[in-house]
MDAnalysis code that builds the backbone (N, CA, C; Angstrom):
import MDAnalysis as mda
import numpy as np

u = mda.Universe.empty(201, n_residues=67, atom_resindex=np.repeat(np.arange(67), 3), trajectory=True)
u.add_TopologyAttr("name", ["N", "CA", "C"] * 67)
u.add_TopologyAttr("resid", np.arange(1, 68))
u.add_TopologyAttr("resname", ["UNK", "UNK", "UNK", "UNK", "UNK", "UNK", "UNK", "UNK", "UNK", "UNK", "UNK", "UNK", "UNK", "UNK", "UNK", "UNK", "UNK", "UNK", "UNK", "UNK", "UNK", "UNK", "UNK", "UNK", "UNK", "UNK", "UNK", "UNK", "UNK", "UNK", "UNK", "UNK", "UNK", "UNK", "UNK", "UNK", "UNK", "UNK", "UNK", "UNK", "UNK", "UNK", "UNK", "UNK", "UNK", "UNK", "UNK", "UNK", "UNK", "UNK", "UNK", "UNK", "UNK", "UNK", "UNK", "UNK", "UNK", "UNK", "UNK", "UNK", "UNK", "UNK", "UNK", "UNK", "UNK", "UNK", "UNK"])
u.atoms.positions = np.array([
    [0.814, -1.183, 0.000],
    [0.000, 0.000, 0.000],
    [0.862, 1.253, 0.000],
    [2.065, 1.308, 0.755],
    [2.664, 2.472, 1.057],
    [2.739, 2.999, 2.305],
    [3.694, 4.288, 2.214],
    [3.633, 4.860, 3.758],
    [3.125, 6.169, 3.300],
    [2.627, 7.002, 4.006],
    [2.276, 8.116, 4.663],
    [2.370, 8.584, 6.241],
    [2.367, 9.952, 6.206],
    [1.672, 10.648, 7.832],
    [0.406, 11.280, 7.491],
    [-0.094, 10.885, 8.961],
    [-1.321, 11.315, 9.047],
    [-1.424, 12.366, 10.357],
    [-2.197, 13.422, 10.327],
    [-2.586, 13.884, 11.391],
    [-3.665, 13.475, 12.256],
    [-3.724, 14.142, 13.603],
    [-4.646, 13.507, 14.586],
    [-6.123, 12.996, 14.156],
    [-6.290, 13.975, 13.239],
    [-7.740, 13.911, 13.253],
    [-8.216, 13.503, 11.517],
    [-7.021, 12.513, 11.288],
    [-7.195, 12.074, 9.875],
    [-8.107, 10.846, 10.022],
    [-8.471, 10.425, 9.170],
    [-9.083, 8.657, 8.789],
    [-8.594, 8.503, 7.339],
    [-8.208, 7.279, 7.270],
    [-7.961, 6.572, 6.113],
    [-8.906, 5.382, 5.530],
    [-9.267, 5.672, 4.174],
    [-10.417, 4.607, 3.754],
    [-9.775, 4.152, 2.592],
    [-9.094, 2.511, 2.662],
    [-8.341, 1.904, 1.825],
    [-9.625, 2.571, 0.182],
    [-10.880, 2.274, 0.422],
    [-11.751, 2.492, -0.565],
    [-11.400, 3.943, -1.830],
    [-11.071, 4.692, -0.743],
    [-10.903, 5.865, -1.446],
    [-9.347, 6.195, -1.662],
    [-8.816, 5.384, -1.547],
    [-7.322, 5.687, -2.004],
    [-7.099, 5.497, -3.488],
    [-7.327, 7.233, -4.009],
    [-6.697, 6.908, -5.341],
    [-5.451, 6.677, -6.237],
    [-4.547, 6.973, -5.227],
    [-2.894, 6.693, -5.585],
    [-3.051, 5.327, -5.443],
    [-3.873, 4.392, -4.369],
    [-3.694, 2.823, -4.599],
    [-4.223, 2.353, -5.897],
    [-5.278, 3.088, -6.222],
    [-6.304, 2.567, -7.484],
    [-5.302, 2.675, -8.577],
    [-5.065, 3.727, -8.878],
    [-3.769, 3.847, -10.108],
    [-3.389, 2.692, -10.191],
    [-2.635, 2.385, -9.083],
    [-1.175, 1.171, -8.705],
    [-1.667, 0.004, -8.602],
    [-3.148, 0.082, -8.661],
    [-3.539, -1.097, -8.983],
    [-4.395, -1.128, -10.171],
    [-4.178, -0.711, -11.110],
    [-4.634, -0.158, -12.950],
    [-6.091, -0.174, -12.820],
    [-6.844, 0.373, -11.755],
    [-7.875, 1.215, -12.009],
    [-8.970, 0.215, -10.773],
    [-8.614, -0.689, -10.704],
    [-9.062, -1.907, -9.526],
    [-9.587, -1.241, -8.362],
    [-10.814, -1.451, -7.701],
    [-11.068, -0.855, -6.724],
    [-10.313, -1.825, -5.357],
    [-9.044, -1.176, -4.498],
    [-8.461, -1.630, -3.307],
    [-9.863, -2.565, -2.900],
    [-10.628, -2.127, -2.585],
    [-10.962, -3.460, -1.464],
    [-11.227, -4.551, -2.218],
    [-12.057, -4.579, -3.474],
    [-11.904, -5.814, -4.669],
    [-10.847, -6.519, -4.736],
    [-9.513, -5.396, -5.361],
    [-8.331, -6.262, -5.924],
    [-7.591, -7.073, -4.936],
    [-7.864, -6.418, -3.178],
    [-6.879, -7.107, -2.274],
    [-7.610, -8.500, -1.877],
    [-9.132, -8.723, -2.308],
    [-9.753, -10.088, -1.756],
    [-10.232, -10.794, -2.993],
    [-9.992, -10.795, -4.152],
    [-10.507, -11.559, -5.034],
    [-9.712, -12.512, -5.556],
    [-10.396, -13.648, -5.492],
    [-9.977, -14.527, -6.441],
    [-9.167, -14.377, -7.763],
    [-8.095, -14.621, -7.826],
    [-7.170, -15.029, -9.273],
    [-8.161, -15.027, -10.407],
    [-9.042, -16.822, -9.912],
    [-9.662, -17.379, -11.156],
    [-10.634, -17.030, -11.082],
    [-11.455, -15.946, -10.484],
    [-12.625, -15.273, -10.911],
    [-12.883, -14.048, -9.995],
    [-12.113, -13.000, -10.616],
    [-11.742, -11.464, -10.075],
    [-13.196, -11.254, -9.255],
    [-14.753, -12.015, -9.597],
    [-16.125, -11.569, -9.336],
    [-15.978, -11.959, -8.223],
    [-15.709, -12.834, -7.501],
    [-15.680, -13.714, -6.254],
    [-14.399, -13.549, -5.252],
    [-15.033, -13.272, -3.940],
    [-13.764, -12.640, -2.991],
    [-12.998, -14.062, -2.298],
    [-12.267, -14.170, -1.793],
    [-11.384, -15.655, -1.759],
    [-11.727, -16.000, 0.416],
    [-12.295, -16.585, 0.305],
    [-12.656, -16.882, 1.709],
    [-11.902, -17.164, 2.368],
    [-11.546, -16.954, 3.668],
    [-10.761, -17.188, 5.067],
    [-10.728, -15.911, 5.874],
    [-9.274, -15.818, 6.749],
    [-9.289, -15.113, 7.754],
    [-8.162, -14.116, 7.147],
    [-8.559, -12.981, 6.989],
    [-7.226, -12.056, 6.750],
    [-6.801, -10.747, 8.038],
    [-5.708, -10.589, 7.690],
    [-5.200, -10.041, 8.908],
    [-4.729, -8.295, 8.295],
    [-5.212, -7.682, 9.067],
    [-4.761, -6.031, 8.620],
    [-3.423, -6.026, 10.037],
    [-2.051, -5.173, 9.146],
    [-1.284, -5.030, 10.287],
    [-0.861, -3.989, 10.050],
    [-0.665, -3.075, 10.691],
    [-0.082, -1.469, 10.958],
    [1.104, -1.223, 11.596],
    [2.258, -0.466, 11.377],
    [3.132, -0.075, 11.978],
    [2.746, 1.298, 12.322],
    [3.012, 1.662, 13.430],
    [2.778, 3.248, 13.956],
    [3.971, 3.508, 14.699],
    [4.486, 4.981, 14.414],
    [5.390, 5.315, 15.197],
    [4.993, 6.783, 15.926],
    [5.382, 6.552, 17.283],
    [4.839, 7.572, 18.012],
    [6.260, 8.273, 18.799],
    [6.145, 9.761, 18.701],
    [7.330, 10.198, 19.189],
    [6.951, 11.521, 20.224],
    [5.772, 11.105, 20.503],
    [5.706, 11.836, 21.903],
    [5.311, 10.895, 23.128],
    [5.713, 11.036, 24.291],
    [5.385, 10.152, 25.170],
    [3.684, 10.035, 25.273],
    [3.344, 10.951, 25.399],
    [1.818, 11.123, 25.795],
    [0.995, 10.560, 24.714],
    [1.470, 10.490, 23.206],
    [0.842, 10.021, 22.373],
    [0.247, 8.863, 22.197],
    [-0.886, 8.409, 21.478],
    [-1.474, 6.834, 21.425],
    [-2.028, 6.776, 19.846],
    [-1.939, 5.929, 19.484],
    [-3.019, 5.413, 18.390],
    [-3.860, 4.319, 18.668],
    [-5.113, 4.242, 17.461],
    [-5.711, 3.221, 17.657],
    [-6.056, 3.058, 16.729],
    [-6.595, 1.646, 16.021],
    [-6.788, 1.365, 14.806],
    [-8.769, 0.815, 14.795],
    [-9.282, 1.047, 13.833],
    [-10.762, 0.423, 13.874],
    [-10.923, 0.286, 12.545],
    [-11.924, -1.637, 12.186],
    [-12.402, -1.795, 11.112],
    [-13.495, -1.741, 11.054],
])
């Protein structure tokens, strides 16, 4: 996906990322990251895992992540 910064009061919606859409030749992110190979229509079943690196450089600071 890439890196960025975000500020406090940002949200990120893989959906609307159009620098991902490009990079993925026009594919809507949440489609292209769960579909099936052999039939792009159909999303590929199991358990997937979202993982985040955050770096925080104030003591007092926190993040939190929500799907």
């Amino acid at each position: 996906m890439g890196s960025f910064a975000m500020a406090a009061s940002h949200t990120y919606y893989l959906s609307q990322d159009d620098r991902l859409q490009r990079k993925l030749d026009g594919e809507r992110p949440e489609k292209a990251f769960f579909a099936d190979p052999e039939d792009p229509e159909v999303a590929l079943k199991g358990t997937y895992e979202l993982q985040a690196k955050v770096w925080l450089f104030e003591e007092q600071a926190d993040a939190e992540g929500e799907l």
